[in-house]
N, C-alpha and C positions, 0 to 999 in steps of 0.2 A: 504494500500500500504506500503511496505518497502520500508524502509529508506539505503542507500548505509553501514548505520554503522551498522544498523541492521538485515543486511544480512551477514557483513564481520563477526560479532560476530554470526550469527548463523552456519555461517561454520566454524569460529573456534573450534566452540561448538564441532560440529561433531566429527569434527578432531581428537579434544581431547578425543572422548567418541571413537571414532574407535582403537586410539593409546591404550587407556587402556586395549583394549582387550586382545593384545599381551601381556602382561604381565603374563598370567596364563603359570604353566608348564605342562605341560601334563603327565598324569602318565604314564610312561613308562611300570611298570610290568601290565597294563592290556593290555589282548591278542588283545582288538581292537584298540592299538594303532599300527600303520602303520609306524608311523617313523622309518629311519633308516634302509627299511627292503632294503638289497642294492644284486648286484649277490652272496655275498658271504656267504647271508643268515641276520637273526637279528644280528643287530650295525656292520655292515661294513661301515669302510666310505667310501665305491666307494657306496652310499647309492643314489639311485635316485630320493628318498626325502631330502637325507642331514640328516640335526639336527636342520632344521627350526621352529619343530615346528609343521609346516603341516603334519595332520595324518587324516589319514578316521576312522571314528566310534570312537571318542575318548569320545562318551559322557558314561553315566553310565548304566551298564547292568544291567537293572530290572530284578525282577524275573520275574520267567514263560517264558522267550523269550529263553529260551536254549542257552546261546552266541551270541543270536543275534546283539544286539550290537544295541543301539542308532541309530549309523552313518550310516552303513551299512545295503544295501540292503540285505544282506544275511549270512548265518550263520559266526562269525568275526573266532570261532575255525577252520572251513573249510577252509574261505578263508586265513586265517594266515599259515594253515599248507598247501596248494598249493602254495602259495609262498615259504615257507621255503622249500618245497621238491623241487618245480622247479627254487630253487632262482644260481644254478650253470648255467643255462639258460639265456643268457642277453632278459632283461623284454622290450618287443617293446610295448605294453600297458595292461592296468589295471581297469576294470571299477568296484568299491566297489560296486555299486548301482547296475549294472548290473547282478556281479555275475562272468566275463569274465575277464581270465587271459589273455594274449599271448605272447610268447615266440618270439623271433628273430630267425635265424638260428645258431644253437651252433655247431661247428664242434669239439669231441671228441680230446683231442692232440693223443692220440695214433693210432684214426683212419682217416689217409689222404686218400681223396678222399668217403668221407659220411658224409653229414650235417642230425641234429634232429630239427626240431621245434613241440612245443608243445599247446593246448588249453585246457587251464581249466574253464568249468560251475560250477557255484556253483548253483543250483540248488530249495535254499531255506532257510528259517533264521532256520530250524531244524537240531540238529546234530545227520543224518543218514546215514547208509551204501550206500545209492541211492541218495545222497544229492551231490554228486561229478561225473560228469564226465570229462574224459578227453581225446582228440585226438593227436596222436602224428602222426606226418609226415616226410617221410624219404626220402632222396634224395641221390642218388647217383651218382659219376662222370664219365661220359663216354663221351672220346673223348671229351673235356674239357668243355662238357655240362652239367650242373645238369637236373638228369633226376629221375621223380619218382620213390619210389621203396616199396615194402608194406613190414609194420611192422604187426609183428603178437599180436595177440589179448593178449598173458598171458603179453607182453612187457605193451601196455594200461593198461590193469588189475592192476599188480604192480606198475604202477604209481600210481592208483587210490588208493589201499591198502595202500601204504607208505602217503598219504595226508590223510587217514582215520586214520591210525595210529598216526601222532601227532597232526591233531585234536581232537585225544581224551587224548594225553598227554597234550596239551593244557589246555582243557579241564578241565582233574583232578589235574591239580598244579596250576589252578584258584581257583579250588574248595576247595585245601588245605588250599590257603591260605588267605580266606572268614573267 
């Protein structure tokens, strides 16, 4: 049985060993660190993680996992460069594990009366042309209702191309500088 003292000293114990943890920094220049990544793309401070600290997949990328990433459930090049392509989009949620971006509704400034919201899969911890999809959804205003309206496929497409393309910039100025 514990004793009233030997229970206060074993949570202080805790305490102490929980507080230590915070002290590491987290590297910033590797691609699965997540801080900071805010609408206005990497180190914004309107950053919806801040500079806490808190970051997904911040642990160490072994070989053979392609960018995988410790932390994350899915490739960290893909999902770093769907942020950064859709980080002008305000981010309504983010699941690293899942794979699953989503966007809020962003309305264009130069086009009143048309909202875009977007969804990004990340598809797998491999860095592949078919590793990324994305859905984008449009809405337009009639008679002061938001009413559906379809996006065409090359609009997808280039989304999905420009989050390919700096997942692989990503990618290779990780690799340089290995």
């Amino acid at each position: 049985m514990l004793t009233r003292s030997t229970s206060t000293a074993a949570l202080l114990l805790a305490v102490l060993a929980l507080g230590a943890c915070g002290a590491s920094k987290p590297n910033t220049t590797d691609p699965n660190y997540m801080g900071n990544v805010g609408p206005g793309g990497p180190n914004d401070p309107g950053s919806i993680l801040g500079d806490s600290g808190l970051g997904f997949g911040t642990g160490v990328n072994h070989k053979g996992d392609n960018g995988g990433g410790g932390g994350l459930g899915v490739n960290a090049y893909l999902w770093r460069g769907a942020l950064d392509t859709l980080g002008f989009m305000p981010l309504a949620s983010a699941d690293p594990f899942g794979g699953v971006i989503i966007t809020d509704w962003y309305q264009p400034p130069t086009s009143t009366g048309e909202r875009f919201k977007a969804t990004a899969y990340i598809l797998g911890r491999q860095l592949r042309a078919d590793g990324v999809r994305v859905s984008i959804f449009r809405q337009v205003q009639q008679g002061g209702v938001w009413v559906d309206a379809p996006v065409t496929s090359t609009t997808t497409a280039e989304i999905e191309n420009k989050v390919l393309a700096r997942a692989r910039e990503l990618s290779s100025q990780a690799a340089g500088a290995s």
